[in-house]
C-alpha positions in Angstrom: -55.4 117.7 17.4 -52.8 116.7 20.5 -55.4 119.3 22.7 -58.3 116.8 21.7 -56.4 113.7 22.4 -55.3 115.2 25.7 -59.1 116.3 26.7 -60.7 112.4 26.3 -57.3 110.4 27.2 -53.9 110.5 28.9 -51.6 111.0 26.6 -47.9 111.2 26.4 -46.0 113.0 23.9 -41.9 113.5 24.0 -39.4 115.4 21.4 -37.0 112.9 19.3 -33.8 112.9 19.7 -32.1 116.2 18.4 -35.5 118.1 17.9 -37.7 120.2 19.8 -36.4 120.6 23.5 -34.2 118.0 23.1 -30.5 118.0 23.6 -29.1 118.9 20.4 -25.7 117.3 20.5 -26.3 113.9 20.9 -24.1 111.2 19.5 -26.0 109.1 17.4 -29.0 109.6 15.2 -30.7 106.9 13.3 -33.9 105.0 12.7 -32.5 102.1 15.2 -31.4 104.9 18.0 -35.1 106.3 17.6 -36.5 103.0 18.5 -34.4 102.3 21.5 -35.7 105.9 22.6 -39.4 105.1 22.4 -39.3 101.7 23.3 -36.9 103.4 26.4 -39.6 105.9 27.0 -42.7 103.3 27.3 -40.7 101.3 29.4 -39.6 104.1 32.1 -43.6 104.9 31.9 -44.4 101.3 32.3 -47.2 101.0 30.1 -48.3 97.6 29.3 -51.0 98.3 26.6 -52.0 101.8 24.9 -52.5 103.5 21.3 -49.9 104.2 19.7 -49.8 107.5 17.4 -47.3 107.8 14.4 -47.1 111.2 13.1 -44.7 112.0 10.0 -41.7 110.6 10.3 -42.2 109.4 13.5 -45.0 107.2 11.7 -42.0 104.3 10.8 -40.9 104.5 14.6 -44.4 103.6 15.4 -44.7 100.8 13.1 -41.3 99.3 13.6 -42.3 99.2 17.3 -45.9 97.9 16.7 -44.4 95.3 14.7 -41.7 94.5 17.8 -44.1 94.8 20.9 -47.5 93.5 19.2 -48.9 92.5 22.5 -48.4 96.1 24.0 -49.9 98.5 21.0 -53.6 98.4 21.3 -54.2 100.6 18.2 -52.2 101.5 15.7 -52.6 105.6 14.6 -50.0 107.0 11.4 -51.2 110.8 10.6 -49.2 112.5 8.2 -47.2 109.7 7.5 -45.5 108.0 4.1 -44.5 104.9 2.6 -41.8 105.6 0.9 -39.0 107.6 1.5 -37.3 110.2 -0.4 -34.5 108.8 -1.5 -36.5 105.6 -3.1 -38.4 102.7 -2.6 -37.4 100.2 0.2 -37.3 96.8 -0.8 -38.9 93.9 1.9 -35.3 93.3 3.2 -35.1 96.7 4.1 -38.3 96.6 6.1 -37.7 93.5 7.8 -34.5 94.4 8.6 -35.8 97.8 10.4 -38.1 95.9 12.5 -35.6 92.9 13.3 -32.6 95.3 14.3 
């Protein structure tokens, strides 16, 4: 699937804190932290407006920061993704909180 995408578009794809190629060691980890990083990432690329793809867990990142930078995501894209997590149901605090923070 990332081949496609990369065939009819430019597209940008980077490892989340502590995964993949990433440093390992890093001192914090958390939905907030993983935010910063992506909204740190468009920045330093200096997109203004582009489609944003969500994939598992990485699918909450994309919303929280769809919900934060409306003006910048042109499309939306959550593959693999789920609306609740393990450990239970979040309440509508919890959500607004996520995006607010």
């Amino acid at each position: 699937m990332l081949h496609a995408l990369a065939k009819c578009s430019r597209f940008i794809r980077y490892d989340g804190r502590g995964v993949g190629l990433s440093d390992r060691d890093v001192p914090e980890v958390s939905f907030l932290t993983f935010q910063h990083d992506l909204e740190a990432i468009v920045d330093s690329l200096q997109l203004e407006r582009f489609a944003l793809l969500g994939t598992s867990q990485g699918a909450a990142i994309a919303i929280a920061y769809a919900a934060r930078h409306p003006h910048r995501v042109s499309r939306l894209i959550l593959h693999g993704s789920y609306a609740l997590a393990a450990t239970g149901a979040a309440t509508p605090g919890d959500v607004e909180g996520a995006i607010h923070e």
